[in-house]
Kinemage of the C-alpha trace (Angstrom):
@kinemage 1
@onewidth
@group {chain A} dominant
@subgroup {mainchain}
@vectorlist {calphas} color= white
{ca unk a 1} P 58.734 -12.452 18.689
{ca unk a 2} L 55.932 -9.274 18.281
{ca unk a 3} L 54.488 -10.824 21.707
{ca unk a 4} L 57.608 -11.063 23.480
{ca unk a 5} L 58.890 -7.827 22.295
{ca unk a 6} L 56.314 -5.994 23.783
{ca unk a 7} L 55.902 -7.911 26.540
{ca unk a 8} L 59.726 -6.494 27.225
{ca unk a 9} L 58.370 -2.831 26.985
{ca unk a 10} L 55.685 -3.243 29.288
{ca unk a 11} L 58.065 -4.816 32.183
{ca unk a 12} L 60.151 -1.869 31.203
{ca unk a 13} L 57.857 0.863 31.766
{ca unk a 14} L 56.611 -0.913 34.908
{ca unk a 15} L 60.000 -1.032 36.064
{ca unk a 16} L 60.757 2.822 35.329
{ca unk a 17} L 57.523 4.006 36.512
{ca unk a 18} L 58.642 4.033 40.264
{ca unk a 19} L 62.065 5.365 39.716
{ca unk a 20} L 60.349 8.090 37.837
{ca unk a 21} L 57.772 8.667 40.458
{ca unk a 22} L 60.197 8.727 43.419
{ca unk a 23} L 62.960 10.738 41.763
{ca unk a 24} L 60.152 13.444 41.640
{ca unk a 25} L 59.056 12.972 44.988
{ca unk a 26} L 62.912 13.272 46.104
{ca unk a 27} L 62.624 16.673 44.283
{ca unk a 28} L 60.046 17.359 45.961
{ca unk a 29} L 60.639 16.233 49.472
{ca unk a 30} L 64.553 18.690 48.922
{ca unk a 31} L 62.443 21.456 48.317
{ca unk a 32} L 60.192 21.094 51.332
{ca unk a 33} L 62.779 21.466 53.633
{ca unk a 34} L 62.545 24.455 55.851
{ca unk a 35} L 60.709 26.688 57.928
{ca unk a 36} L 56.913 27.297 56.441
{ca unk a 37} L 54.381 29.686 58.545
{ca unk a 38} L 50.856 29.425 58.786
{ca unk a 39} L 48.279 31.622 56.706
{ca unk a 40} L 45.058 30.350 57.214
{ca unk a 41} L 43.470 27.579 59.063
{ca unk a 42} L 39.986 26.092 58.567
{ca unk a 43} L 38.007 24.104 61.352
{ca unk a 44} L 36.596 24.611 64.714
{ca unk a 45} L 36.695 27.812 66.769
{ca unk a 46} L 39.808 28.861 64.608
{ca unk a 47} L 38.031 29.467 61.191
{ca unk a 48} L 38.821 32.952 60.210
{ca unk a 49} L 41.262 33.654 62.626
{ca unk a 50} L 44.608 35.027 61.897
{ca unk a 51} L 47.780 32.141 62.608
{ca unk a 52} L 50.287 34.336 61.788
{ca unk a 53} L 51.551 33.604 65.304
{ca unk a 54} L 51.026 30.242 65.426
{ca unk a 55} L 54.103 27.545 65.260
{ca unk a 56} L 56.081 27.410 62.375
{ca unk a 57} L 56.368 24.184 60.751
{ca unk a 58} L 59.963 23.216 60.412
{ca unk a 59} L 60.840 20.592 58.229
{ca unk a 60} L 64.782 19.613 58.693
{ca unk a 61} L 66.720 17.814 55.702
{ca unk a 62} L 67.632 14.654 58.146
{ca unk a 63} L 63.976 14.148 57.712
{ca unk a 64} L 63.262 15.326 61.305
{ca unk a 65} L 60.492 17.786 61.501
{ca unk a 66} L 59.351 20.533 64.864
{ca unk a 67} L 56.110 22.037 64.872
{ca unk a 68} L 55.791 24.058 68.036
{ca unk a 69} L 56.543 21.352 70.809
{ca unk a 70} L 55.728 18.447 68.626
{ca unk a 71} L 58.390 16.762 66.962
{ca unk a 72} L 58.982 13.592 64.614
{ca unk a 73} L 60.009 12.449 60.962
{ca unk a 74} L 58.290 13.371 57.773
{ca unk a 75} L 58.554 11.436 54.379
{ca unk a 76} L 57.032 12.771 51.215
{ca unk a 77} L 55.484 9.963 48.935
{ca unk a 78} L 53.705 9.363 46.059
{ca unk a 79} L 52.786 13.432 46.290
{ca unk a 80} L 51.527 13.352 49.650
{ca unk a 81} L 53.337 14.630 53.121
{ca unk a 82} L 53.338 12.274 55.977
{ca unk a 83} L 54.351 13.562 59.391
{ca unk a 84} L 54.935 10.891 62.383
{ca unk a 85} L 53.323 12.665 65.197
{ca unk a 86} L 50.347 14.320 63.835
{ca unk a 87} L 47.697 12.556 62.395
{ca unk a 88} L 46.673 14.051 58.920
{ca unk a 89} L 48.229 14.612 55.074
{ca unk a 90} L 49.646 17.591 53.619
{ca unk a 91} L 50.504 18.471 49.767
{ca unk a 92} L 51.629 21.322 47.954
{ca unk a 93} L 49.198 23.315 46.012
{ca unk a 94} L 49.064 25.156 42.629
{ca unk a 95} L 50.165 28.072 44.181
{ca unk a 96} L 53.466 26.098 46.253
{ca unk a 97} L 51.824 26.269 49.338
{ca unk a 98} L 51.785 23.469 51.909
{ca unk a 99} L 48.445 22.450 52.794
{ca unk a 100} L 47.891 20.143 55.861
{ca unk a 101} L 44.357 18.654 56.785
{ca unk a 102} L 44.358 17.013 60.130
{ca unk a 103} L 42.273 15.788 62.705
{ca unk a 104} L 42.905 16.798 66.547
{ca unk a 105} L 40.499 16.086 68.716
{ca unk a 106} L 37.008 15.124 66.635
{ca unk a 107} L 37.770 18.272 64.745
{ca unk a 108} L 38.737 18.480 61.177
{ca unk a 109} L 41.304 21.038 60.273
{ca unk a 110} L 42.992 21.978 57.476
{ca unk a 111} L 46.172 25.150 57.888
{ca unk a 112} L 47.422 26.844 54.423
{ca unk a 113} L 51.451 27.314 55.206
{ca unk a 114} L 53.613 28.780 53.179
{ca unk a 115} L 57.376 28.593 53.064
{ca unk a 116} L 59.441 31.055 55.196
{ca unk a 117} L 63.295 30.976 53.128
């Protein structure tokens, strides 16, 4: 019965832990939505350049996303930003900034947004 008992909790838990973890990235992924602007990029001739003028990300509730001419879906999971088009990750940081680290053509980049309204 001890055995069996506790077997039950551990299917539980293992049951809840997904609901738990997508609820939160559902909170997540609500918050996201919006226009965020660039404040600092990292990689290739663009290092220490202002990107103040760049695109703005835009990040629609339908999960439909524009960034400048490119445009596609976006899904937040598991923590981590996924969008169609462009090749890369993003996550928010400590601070509630998006940060996206892509790759675009050999070159590593990684842009610092932060969120417009």
């Amino acid at each position: 019965k001890v055995l069996t008992g506790f077997i039950a909790i551990i299917i539980a838990i293992c049951v809840a832990l997904p609901v738990a973890a997508s609820s939160a990235d559902a909170k997540v992924a609500d918050a996201l939505v919006g226009a965020w602007s660039c404040q600092s990029i990292y990689g290739g001739p663009y290092t220490g350049r202002s990107c103040k003028t760049f695109p703005w990300l835009k990040l629609n509730a339908d999960k439909n996303y524009s960034w400048g001419s490119e445009q596609g879906k976006w899904e937040f999971k598991d923590g981590v930003l996924h969008l169609s088009v462009r090749k890369g990750t993003g996550r928010l940081n400590s601070d509630g900034q998006l940060v996206i680290e892509y790759e675009s053509k050999g070159i590593q980049y990684r842009q610092v947004l932060y969120k417009r309204n």
